[in-house]
N, C-alpha and C positions, 0 to 999 in steps of 0.2 A: 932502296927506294923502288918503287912499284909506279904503273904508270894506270890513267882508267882510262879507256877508249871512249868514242860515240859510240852507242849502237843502230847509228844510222844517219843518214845524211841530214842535214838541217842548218839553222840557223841558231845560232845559240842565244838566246835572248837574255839570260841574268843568269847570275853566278849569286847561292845563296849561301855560301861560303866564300873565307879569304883564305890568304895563307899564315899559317900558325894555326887555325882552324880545327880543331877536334870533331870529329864527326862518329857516330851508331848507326847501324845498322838499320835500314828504315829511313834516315834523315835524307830529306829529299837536297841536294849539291847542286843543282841547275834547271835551269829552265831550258830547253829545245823547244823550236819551233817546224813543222816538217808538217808539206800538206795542210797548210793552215791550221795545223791542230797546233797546242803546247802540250809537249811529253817533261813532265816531271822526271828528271834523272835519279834515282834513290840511291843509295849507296848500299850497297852488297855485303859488307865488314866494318868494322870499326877502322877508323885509323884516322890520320893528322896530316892537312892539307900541308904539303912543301911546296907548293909553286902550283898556279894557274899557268896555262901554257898557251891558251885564247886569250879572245877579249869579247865583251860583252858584243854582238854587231857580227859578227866574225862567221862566215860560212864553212860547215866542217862537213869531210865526207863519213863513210862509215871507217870505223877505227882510225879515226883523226884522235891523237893524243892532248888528251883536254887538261886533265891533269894530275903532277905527280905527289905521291901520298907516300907516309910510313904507316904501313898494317901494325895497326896493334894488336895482340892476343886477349 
């Protein structure tokens, strides 16, 4: 299992994935809030949400471990 980091500090406003969750490349995983903006989180790889490790509300720094995934190929 594989973990995805923030890439930057904020406030995590929604999780548009659960877990059991399949996710592509492109599909946007989360919402961050940072500097009053919302940063769409995308997903980098294919793979399969295993566990959220936040919660919606929840203040993360940079590489706060949000959550863990199996890479697919």
């Amino acid at each position: 299992m594989k973990v995805w980091e923030s890439p930057m500090a904020g406030l995590l406003r929604e999780w548009k994935v659960g877990p059991g969750d399949s996710f592509r490349v492109g599909d946007e995983l989360a919402i961050l809030e940072s500097m009053k903006m919302e940063i769409p989180l995308v997903a980098e790889m294919d793979g399969k949400v295993e566990a959220l490790l936040v919660e919606p509300g929840d203040f993360v720094d940079e590489g706060t471990h949000l959550l863990r995934y199996q890479e697919i190929p």
